[in-house]
C-alpha positions as CSV (number, residue, x, y, z in Angstrom):
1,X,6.2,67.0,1.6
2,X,2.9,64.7,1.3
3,X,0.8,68.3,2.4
4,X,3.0,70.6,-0.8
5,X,1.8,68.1,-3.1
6,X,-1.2,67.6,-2.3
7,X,-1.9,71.5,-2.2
8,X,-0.3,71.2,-6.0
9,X,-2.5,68.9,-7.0
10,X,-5.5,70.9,-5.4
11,X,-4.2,74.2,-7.5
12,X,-3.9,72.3,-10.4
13,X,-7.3,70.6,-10.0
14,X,-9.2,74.6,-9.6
15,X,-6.8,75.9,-12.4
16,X,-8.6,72.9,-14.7
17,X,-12.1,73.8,-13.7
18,X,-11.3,77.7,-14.2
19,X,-10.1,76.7,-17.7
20,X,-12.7,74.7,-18.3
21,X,-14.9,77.7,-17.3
22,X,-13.3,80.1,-19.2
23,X,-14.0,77.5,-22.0
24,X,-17.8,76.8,-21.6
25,X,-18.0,80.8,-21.5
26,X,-16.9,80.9,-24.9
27,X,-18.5,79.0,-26.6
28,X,-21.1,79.8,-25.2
29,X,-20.5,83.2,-26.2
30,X,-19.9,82.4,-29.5
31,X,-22.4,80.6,-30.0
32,X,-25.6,82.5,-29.0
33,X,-24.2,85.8,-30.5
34,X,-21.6,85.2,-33.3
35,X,-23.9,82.2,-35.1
36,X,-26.8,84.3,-35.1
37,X,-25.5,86.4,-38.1
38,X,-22.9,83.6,-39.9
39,X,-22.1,79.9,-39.1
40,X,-18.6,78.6,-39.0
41,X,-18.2,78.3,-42.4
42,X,-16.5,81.7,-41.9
43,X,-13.4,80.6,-40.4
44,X,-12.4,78.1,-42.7
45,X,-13.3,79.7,-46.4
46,X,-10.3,80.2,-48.6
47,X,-10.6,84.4,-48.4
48,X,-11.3,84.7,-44.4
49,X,-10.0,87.8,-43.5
50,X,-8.1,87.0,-40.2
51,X,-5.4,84.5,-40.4
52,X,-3.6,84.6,-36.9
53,X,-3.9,85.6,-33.3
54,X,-3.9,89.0,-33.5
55,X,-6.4,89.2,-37.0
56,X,-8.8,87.5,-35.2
57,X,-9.0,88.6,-31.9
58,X,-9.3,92.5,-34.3
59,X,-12.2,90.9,-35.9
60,X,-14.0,89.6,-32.9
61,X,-13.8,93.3,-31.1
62,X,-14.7,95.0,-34.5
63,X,-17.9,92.5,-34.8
64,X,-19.0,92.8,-31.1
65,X,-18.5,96.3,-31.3
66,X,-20.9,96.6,-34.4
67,X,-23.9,95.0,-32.8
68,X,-23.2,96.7,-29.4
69,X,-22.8,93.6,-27.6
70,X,-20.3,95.8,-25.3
71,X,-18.2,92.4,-24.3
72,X,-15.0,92.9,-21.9
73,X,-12.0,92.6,-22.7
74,X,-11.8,89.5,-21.0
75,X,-14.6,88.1,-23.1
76,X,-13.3,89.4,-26.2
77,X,-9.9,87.2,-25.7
78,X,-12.1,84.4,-24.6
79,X,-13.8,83.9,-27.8
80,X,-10.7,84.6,-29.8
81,X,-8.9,82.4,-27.9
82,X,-11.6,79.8,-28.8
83,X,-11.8,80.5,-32.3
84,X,-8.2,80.2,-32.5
85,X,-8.0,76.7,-31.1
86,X,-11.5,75.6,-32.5
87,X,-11.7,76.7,-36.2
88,X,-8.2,78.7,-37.1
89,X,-6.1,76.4,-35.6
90,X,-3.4,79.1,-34.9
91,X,-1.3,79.4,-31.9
92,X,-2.4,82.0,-29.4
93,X,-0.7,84.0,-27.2
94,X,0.6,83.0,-23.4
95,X,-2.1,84.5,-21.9
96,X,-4.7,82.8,-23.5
């Protein structure tokens, strides 16, 4: 019993770092490539063009795609997923 939780609390503990990763990766992301052309004053105007999950995660292939950063998929949720939870403050999907 003592060994199962102690292999628990080891998954949890990688599964923390990973997140914590996935989060430096991000914003790191976002912020050498996205701030270069706007700053965050973007997300939180009045007219801001996405507005949930899905909008924004649209807009952050569209813009990648127009400067030919040619992100993954992965890295495409990743930054949505942070400018979801950062700026937006709208839920995201499970998967995030």
């Amino acid at each position: 019993m003592v060994r199962k939780l102690a292999l628990c609390g080891a998954a949890l503990f990688v599964a923390a770092g990973t997140a914590q990763a996935a989060g430096a990766r991000a914003r790191t992301l976002h912020d050498t490539y996205c701030v270069m052309c706007h700053d965050t004053r973007v997300y939180t105007r009045k007219e801001r063009v996405a507005n949930d999950y899905p909008g924004i995660r649209a807009q952050v292939a569209r813009w990648q795609g127009n400067v030919m950063l040619n992100w993954s998929d992965a890295d495409i949720d990743l930054v949505a997923s942070y400018l979801a939870e950062q700026y937006y403050k709208v839920p995201c999907p499970v998967s995030c």
